[in-house]
Each structure stands twice: as C-alpha cells, then as structure tokens.
N, C-alpha and C positions, 0 to 999 in steps of 0.2 A: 504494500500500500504506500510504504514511503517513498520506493523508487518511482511510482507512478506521479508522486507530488513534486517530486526532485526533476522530474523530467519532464512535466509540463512548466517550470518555474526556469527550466534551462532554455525552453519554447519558447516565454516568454520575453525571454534576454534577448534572445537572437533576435528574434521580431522588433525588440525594440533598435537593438545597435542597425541592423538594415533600413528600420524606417528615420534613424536618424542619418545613418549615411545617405539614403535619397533625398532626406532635405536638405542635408550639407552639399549634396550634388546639386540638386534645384537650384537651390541659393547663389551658386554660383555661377551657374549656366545665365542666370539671371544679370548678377554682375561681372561677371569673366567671362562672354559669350565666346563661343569656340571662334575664333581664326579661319576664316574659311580658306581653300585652298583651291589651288586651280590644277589642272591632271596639263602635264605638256602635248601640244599637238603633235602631230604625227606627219613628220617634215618629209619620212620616206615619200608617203603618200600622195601628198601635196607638191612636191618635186613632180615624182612622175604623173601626174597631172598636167603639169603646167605642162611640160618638155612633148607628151604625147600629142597636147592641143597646139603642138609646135609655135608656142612661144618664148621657147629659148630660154631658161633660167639658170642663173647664175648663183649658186648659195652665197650667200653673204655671213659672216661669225655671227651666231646668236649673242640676244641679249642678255643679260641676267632675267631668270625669275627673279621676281618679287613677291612679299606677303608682309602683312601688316593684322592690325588688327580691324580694320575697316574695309581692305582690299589686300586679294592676290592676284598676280599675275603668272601666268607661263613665260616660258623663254619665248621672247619674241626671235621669229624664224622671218628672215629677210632674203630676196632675191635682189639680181640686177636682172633687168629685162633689156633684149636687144633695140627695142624700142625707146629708150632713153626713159627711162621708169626704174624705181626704186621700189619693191611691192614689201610691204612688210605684214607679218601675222602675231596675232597675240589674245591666249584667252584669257577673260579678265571675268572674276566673279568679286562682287561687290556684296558686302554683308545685308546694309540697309537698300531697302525699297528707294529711298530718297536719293539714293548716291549713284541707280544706276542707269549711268549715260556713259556715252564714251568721255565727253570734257574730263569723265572724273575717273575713269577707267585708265585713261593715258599718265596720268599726274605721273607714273612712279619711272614713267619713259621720256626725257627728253625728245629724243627724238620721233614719241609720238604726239607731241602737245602743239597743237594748231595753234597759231598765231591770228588773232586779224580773223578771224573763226565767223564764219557765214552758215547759214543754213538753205539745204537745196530739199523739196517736196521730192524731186527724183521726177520716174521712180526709178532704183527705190532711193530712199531717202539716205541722204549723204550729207557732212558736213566739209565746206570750204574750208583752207586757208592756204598760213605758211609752214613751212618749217625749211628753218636753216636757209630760210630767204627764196625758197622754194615752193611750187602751188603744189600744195597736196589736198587729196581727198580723201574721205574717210568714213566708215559705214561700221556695223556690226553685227554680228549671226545669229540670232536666237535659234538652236538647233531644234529643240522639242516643239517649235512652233509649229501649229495643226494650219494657220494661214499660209496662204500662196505665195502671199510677200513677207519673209521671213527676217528683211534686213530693219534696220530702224538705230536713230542715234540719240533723241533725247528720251530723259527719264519715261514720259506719256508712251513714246511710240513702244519701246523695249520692254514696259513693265507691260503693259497691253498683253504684247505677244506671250509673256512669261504669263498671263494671267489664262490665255488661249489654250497655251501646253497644257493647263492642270485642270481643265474642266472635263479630261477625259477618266470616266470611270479608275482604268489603272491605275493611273496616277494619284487618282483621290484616294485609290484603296490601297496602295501602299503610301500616301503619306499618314493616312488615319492609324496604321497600325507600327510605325516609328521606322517604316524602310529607307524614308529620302525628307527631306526637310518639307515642309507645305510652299515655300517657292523659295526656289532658286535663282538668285539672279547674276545668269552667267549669261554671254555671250561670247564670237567670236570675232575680236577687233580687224580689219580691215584696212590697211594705207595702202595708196598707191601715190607717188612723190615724182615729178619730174625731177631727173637729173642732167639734163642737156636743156639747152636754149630751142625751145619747142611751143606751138604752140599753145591755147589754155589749155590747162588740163580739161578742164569743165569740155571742151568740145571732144576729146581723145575715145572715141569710141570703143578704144580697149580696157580703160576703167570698165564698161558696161560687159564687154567680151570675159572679162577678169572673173568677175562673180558670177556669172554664169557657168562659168567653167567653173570654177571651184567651189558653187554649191555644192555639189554632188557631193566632191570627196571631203567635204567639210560635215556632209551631212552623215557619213559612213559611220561602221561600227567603230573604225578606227580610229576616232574623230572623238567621239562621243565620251565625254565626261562622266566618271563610273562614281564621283564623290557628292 
C-alpha cells in the first residue's frame, strides 16, 4: 500500500518538474523567440538552369550567410551574364510579419541594398534602383505560393502570397499540430545589376527572360526550404 502512495507522489513530481519546464520553455519562446534561419539554395541547380537556357553564366564567390535575431539570410549565389548583367540570389526569411519586404530582407547585403529605390507594378512586381552606381532591379519568390504570380516586393504584396500558401488544408493541418510555424515569411530575393554601359535596365527584356526561367528551378524540391 505504501509503494502504491510512494509512486503516485513520484507521479506527481514528475508532472510537476515537466509542467514547469514547458512554462520555462513558453516563457521564453515568448521573450527569446527562436532565430529563424534560412536553408542555402541550390546553386548546382540554378547554374544548370541558366547555362541550359543558354544564357551563359559565370559563378561569381558567394556571399556570406547571415542571421540575426530578426532576419536570416542564405549565401547569396551571384552570376556574371554575357549580357552585361550581374544576377544575384539570396533566400531571406524574416521573423516578423512587419519586416517582410525585400528593403529589409537586403539590409544585411550591401550589395543588395537599392539606392534611389523606385517601385514598378511589373508584372510582376519589381523594385528600381542603384547599386554601386549601377541600375539594378529587384523582385522576390514566395515558393508555397498557390497564385500565378508568385513574385512581389513590399511587405502587402509578399505577406498576401504567404497568406495564399497556408489557406491550403495541408498546410493548416500540419501547422495546427506543431509540424511548420502558422506562417512563414520567407522568400527568394532576386537582383539583376547592369555591369556595362547599357541601356535601362527597366527596358532589358532578359530581367523578364531571367524569372521565367528560373521559376521552375526555384520552385523545385531542390529549392525548397525544409525549416
């Protein structure tokens, strides 16, 4: 009879130290929100892509990943195009709803931070500028997007699409039972940079050739952010 009372009172304990470890967990989650992190893209992939659609690309040295506690990035993955183009890639997942746009997706990239920064309707939708005194343009991928037009730059157009992704049953039913966050706000950034004395970019019909082609492999298994 007594081990019976000894061993519900050991029940006891245990249930309590777990229900205080998940509230020590909670608490924290709460003030110490996890770091989101960004998976690297898949530069094989994207490579043979470009070169297949015979537009000639040239790897350039990646950039650093970045991560923070408000944003992370992948290694930004750069081409030279024979076309007098600089193309560069980068996936950027932003913690808050509020923060994601490319303006604020680029911050941690000089070299992806537009200067002089204009906004174009498209489609699809792209932002102007400069960088390094050069016209670049600039767009970004919502992958899980169930819309046609997948690309979009400020916070309305990208949070939209991430809002589109998750109205699909799956997705609801493994966010409800703790598989994937209730939204994710990743995409996948987009530059394309003149680097010769050319004209605007805004007219260069292979910005539009660019994303077209590289939907596809952008939108692959290979591509696809597994966190």
């Amino acid at each position: 009879m007594n081990d019976r009372i000894v061993s519900k009172k050991q029940l006891r304990l245990i249930y309590s130290i777990l229900a205080a470890i998940a509230s020590v967990a909670a608490t924290k989650s709460l003030i110490w929100p996890r770091w989101p992190e960004a998976r690297p893209l898949n530069q094989q992939a994207i490579t043979e892509t470009l070169n297949a659609a015979g537009l000639r690309a040239t790897p350039l040295k990646p950039l650093a990943a970045k991560r923070s506690a408000e944003l992370a990035t992948s290694a930004v993955i750069g081409y030279s195009l024979d076309d007098g183009l600089e193309l560069r890639l980068m996936r950027g997942k932003a913690r808050k709803r509020f923060n994601f746009q490319t303006a604020f997706l680029s911050t941690s990239h000089p070299e992806l931070q537009l200067k002089q920064r204009q906004l174009s309707a498209g489609p699809p939708p792209y932002a102007i500028g400069l960088v390094s005194s050069q016209p670049a343009l600039q767009t970004c991928l919502v992958q899980e997007s169930q819309a046609s037009m997948d690309f979009g730059v400020t916070r309305e157009e990208l949070s939209a699409l991430v809002d589109r992704a998750n109205q699909s049953r799956w997705r609801r039913l493994k966010s409800i039972i703790g598989l994937q966050s209730n939204r994710t706000y990743e995409c996948i950034l987009l530059q394309a940079k003149n680097t010769k004395e050319l004209p605007a970019l805004t007219e260069n019909s292979t910005w539009l050739r660019i994303l077209k082609i590289l939907r596809p492999a952008l939108q692959s298994g290979s591509n696809k952010s597994s966190l």
